[in-house]
N, C-alpha and C positions, 0 to 999 in steps of 0.2 A: 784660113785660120785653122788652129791645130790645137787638142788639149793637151798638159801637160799631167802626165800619171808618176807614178811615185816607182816607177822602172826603175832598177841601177844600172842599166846597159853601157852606159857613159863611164861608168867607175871601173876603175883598174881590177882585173881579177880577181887580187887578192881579196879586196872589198866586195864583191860582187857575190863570191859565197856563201850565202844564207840569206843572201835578201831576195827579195823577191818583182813579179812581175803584175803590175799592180793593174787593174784596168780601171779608166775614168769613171772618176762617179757623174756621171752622164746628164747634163740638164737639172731643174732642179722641178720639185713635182708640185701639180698642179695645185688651186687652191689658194684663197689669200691668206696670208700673213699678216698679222695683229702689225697697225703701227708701231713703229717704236715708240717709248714713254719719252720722254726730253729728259735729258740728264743735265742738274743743274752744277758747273761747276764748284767745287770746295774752294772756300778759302785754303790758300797756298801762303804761310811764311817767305819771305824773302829768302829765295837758297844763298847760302856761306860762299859757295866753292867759289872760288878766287882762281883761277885753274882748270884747264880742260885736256883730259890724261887723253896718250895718247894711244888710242880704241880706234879702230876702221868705222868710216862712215859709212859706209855702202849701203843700200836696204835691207838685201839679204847678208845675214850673220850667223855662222854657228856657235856657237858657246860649247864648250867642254870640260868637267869637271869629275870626279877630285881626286882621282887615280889615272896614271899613265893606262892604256888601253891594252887589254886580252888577248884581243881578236885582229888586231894589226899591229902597223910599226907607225914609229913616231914620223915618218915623212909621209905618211896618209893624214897624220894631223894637222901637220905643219900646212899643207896644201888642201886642206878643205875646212879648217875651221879657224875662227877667226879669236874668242876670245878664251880666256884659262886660268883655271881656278885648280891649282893641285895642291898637295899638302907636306909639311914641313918630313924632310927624307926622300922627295921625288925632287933633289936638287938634281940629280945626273941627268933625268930626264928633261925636264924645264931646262938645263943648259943649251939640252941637245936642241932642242926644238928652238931656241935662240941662235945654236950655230945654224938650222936651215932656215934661218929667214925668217923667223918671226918674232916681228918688232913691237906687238900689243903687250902693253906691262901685265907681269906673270902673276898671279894673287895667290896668296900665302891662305889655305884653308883653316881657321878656329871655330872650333863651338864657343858661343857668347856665352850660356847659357850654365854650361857645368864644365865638372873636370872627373877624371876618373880612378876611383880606387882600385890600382893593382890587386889588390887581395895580401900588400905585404910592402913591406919597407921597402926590399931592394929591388924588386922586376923592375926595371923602365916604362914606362907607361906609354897609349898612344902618344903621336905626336902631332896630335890632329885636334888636341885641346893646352891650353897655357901652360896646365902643371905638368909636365913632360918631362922633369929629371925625378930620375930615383930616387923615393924619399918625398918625394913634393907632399903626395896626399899625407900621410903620416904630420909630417913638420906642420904644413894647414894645421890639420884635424885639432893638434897640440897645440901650439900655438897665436893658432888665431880662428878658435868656433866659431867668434863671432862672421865670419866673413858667408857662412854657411843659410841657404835658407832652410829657415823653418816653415810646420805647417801648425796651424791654429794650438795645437798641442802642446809645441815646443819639438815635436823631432823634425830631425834632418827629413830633406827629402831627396829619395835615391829612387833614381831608375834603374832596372841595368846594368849598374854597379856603375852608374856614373851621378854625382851629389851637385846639386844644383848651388848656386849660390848667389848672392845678395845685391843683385843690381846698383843697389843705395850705396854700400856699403866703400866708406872712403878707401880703406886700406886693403880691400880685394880691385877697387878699381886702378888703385897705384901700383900692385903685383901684376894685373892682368896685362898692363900698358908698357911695365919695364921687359915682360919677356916676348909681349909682339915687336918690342923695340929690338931687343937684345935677338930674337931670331931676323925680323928683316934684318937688320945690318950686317951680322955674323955670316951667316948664310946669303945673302945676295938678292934679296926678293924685294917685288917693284911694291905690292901693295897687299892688302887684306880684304877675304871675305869672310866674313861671319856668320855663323849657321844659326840658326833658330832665334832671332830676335822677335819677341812674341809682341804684337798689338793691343793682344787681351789677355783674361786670364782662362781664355776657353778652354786650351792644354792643361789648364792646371785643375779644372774641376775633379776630372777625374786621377790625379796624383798627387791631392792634396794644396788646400787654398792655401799660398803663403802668410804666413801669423801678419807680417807689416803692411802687407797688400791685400785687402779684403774687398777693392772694387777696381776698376776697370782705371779710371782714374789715375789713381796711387803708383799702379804698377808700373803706366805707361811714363810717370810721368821720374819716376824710377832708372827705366832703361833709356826713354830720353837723356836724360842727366849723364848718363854714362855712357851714350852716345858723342853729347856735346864735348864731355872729360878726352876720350879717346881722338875726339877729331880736333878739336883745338888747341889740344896739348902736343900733338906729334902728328897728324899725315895731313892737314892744312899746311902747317909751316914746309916741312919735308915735303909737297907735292907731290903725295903717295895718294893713290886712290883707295877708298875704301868704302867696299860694296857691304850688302847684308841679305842674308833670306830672309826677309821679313813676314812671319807667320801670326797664324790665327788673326789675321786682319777682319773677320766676320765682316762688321759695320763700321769698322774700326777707323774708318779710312780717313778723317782728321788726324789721328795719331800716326798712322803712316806718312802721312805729310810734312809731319812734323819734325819726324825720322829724319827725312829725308834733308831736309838742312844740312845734316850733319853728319850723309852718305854721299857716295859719290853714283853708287848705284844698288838697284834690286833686285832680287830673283822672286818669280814668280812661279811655284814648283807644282801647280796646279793652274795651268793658263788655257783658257780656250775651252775644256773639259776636262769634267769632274774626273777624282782618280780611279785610274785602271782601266772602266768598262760603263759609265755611266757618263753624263752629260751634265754640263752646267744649266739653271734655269735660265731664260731670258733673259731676266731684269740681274742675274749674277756676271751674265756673259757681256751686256752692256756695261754693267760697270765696270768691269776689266779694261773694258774699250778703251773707255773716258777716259779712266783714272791712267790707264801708261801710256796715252798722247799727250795729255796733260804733263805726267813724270819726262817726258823725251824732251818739252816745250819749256820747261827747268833747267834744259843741259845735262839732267840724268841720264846714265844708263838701264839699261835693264837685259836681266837673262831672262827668258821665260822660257818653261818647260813642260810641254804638254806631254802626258802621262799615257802609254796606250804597249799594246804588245807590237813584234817587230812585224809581224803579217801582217794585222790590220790596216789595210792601204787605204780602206773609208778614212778610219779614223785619223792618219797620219795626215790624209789631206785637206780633213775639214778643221784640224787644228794649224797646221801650215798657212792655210790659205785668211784663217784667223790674223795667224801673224801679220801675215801680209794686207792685213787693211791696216795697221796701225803703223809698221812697221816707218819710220820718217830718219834710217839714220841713227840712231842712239840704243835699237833694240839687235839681242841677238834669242837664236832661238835652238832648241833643242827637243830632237820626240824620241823618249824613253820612257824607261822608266827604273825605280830605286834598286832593282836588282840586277839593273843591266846598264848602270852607270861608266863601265870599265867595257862593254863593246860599241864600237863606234857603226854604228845603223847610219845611213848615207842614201838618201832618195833622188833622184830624175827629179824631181819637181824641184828640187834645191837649186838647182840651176838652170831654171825656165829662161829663157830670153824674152822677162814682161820690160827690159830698162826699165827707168825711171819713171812712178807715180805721176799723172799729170794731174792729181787732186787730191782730196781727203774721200777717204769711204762716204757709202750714201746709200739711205736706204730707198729702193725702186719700186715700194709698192709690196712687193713679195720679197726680197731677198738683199741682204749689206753688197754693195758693189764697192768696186774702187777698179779705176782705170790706171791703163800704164801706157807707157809710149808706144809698146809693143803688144798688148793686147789688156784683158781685165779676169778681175778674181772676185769671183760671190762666195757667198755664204750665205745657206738656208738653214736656219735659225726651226724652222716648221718639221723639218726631214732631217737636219744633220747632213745635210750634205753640201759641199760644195765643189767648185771647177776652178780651174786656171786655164785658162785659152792664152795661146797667142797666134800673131796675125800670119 
């Protein structure tokens, strides 16, 4: 039997420069471990999709998003990741990575959530949100304020110089739909991801409560609606997949559920551990568990993305080896983080030879197990740490 460490020895040189050589985080330490609590399944809606896009089943998956990469070349992509999330103007690249081989439909990157003010009528704005031709904000702003959220006040609300706008709102959901329509077809793209679709109004405490949304309720049930608009008006019938980051989920996770009807899949941009340098609680990290076996046992997908620096080889392991309890097939995984979205970091343990799960995770007293054909993956939940052995 032998552990697997988060080495890059296996990876082509060019990838091998700046990563690093990781040593196993060794056993897991003594001491029991608090039972797990029982997590009692949520009622699940009947999922929509009529259709199953076609995504690699494999267990292990990488996910890559939302910029062609820095720090390599597109056939380091093409052959070590599996699923791809880029944004409207990275059509050269998305080709290229189709002429080497890869056949996982491409997804087109939008903010759900806002659009953004150039600072002027004519600059072009990103192309990373709906309103993308010159002019857009301006013509909005003029003739159509209503489409804009407000906060309890009556003003707009702007982060950033990007202006949020109105979930509910019939005639921003009908613009929003005709230019994801009008960019996938134009441009050649297989499906959509959507950045910030919120659960709650947690984000919004601090940027201002929207004047029509004043509870938890209202909001969600808001961006549902405009979920449902988007998915059964165009990427149901078209057989286009269309995922979501679905945020501030807190306790949310009924309304996540709900979402998901009318997604085809999720990202999870804090999975495993908390952001940066800190750790999920217990009963936060179980619910994780639950809730994206249950999402894969839907026929959803999921990204997850565990948050951490490129050295950290504890960390990348005990969020890795995370993955790999749940992982059944329909999940891919990714350990970065927001400012290092555009280099592609690449571990030895991504390509453990465990084959095939011979069950579902299980907790042994002290530590989450899950066995494989070829050896087993813990997680101590007590230490933060855990191993991949194979035989």
């Amino acid at each position: 039997m032998h552990a697997t460490s988060g080495r890059p020895g296996v990876w082509p040189a060019r990838i091998a420069c700046g990563l690093f050589v990781a040593a196993l985080v060794a056993g897991c330490a003594g001491g029991k471990q608090p039972a797990a609590p029982a997590i009692t399944p949520l009622p699940v809606p009947t999922p929509l999709t009529a259709f199953t896009p076609a995504f690699p089943q494999k267990i292990v998956q990488l996910a890559w998003f939302y910029k062609p990469p820095e720090d390599s070349n597109l056939a380091t992509l093409a052959q070590y990741f599996n699923v791809f999330v880029l944004t409207k103007n990275d059509e050269a690249a998305r080709d290229a990575l189709k002429a080497q081989g890869v056949a996982a439909p491409m997804l087109q990157y939008f903010a759900f959530d806002a659009i953004q003010d150039p600072g002027n009528c004519t600059d072009r704005p990103w192309g990373n949100q709906v309103a993308y031709e010159a002019g857009d904000f301006c013509q909005i702003s003029e003739q159509h304020p209503d489409w804009f959220m407000l906060d309890s006040a009556g003003r707009r609300i702007v982060h950033e110089g990007n202006a949020f706008m109105d979930p509910g709102n019939a005639g921003w959901r009908e613009f929003f739909l005709q230019r994801v329509r009008q960019s996938q077809q134009e441009q050649g793209w297989d499906g959509v991801f959507l950045d910030n679709v919120e659960a709650s109004l947690y984000k919004r405490q601090t940027r201002g409560l929207p004047g029509p949304y004043l509870d938890d309720a209202g909001y969600q049930a808001a961006i549902e609606g405009f979920l449902q608009y988007l998915y059964l008006n165009y990427f149901q019938p078209q057989r286009r997949p269309l995922f979501a980051n679905v945020i501030a989920i807190q306790d949310q996770q009924e309304a996540y559920f709900r979402y998901m009807r009318y997604l085809d899949g999720a990202m999870e941009e804090g999975f495993g551990v908390d952001f940066y340098n800190g750790f999920l609680s217990d009963s936060d990290w179980l619910e994780q568990m639950s809730r994206f076996e249950q999402t894969q046992r839907l026929g959803k997908r999921l990204i997850l993305v565990s948050n951490g620096t490129r050295l950290d080889a504890e960390r990348e392991l005990y969020a890795f080896a995370s993955y790999l309890l749940i992982a059944n097939g329909g999940a891919s995984f990714r350990y970065s983080n927001n400012r290092s979205y555009e280099q592609a970091w690449l571990y030895d343990n991504y390509i453990s030879d465990l084959g095939d799960p011979t069950g579902q995770r299980y907790f042994d007293g002290k530590v989450w197990r899950r066995d494989f054909a070829g050896g087993a993956v813990t997680v101590d939940l007590k230490t933060h740490t855990a191993t991949i052995t194979t035989h």
